[in-house]
N, C-alpha and C positions, 0 to 999 in steps of 0.2 A: 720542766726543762731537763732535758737529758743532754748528759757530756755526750762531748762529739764520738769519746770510746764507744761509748755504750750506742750511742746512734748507728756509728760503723758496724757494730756486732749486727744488732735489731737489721739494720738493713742488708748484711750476708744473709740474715737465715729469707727474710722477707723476699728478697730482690734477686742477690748474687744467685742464691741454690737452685732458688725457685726459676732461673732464667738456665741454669743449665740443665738441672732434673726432670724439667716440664717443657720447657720452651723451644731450645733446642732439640730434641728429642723429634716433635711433633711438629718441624718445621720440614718444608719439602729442598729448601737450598741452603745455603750458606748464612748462619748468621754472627756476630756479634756485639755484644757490650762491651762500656769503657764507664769506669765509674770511678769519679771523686767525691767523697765526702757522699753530700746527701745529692749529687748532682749527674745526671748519666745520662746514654748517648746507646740507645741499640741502631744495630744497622740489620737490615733483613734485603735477600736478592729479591722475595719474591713481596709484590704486593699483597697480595691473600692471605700469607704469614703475616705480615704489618697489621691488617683488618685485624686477624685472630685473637692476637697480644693484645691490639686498644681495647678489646672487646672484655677481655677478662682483666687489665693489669686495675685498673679504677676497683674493681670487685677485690680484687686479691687486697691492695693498698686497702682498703676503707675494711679488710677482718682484723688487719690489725691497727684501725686506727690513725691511718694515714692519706692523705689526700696527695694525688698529681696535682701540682702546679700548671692551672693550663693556661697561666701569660705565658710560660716559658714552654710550655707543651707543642710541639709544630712535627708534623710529617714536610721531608724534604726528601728532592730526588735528589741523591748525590752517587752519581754513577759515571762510568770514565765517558769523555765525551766520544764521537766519533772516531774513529783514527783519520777517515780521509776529510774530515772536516766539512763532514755532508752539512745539511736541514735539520738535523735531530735537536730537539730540546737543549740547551746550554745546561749544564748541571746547578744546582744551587750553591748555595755557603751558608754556613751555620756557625754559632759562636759558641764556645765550649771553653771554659774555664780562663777567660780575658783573649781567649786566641780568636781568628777567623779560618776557619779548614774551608779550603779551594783547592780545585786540582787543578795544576801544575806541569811543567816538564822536569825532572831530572838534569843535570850536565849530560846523560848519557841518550836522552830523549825519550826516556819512560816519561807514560801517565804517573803520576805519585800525587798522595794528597800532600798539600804544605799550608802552614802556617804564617798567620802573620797579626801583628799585636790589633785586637779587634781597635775601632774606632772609636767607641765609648773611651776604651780604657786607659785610649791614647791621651784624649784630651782629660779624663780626669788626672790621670799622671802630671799630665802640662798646666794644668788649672794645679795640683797642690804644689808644684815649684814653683809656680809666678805667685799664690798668696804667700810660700815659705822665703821666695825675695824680698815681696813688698815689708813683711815683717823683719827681715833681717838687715834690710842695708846698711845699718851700721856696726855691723863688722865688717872687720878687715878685709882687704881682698883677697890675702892667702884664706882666710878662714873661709868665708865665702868658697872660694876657689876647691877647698879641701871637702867641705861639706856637701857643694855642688856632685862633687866626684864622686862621692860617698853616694848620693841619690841616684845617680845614673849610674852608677858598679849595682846597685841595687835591686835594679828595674832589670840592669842585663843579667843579671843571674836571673829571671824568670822567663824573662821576654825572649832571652837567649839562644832560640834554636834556630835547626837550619833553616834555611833562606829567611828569614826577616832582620835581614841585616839594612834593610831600607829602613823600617821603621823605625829600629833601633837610631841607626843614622839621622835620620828626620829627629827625632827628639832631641839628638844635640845640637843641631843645627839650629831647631825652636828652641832651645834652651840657653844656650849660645845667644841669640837676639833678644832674647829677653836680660841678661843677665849686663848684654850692653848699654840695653834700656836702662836697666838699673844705675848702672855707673853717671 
């Protein structure tokens, strides 16, 4: 088992270097990574560069020892949709670190990707306050009340970016009726 440190380093020299020293380089459009932890997200404009990369990252991963995860391994088209809102392909969504990335409007009516609390993660959140009620009802309602706040102050310091202020919404509202329940 290696600390997460030492995971983060191993996977710079592995992953990070290796995707801007080699990858970049010898790609013909635009690309980018986005990496947490031992979990990551390239994007490539061209198809042919995507081929390339699956082609060698399996090889590159397994000289040091390391294997893709391919439950979680997926190629997605995620490109702006049309502007006039032709026949073209709907873009996908992907989940990346408890979020769902879609693209979106702006207030200004740009294409932008945004965010919003994936569904898994929704209902696990709501599934551990409804067993942390059924364990708790007897305490107090301030205490309850105080602790309730505390979990959902909690959740919004992660959950917290722009636009998903629905979902945030929606779990008090589910939290909220369960919490009635309770009483």
């Amino acid at each position: 088992m290696i600390s997460p440190l030492l995971s983060n380093i191993y996977l710079h020299v592995v992953l990070d270097k290796w995707f801007v020293e080699s990858v970049q380089p010898a790609c013909q459009e635009r690309t980018f990574m986005g990496r947490y932890a031992d979990d990551f997200v390239m994007g490539f404009e061209r198809l042919e560069d995507v081929h390339k990369v699956q082609r060698v990252i399996a090889k590159r991963f397994a000289r040091f020892g390391l294997k893709i995860n391919t439950e979680k391994t997926r190629l997605v088209r995620f490109g702006r949709s049309s502007r006039n809102g032709g026949t073209g392909d709907k873009p996908e969504t992907f989940d990346f670190l408890g979020f769902t990335h879609y693209w979106g409007r702006s207030q200004k009516g740009n294409q932008v990707v945004m965010k919003k609390t994936a569904a898994g993660r929704f209902r696990r959140a709501l599934q551990a306050i409804k067993e942390w009620g059924m364990e708790h009802r007897h305490l107090s309602m301030k205490e309850q009340q105080r602790k309730l706040n505390e979990k959902l102050r909690g959740h919004d310091g992660y959950y917290g970016v722009t636009g998903n202020i629905r979902m945030l919404s929606r779990l008090r509202y589910e939290v909220a009726k369960l919490w009635r329940r309770w009483l």
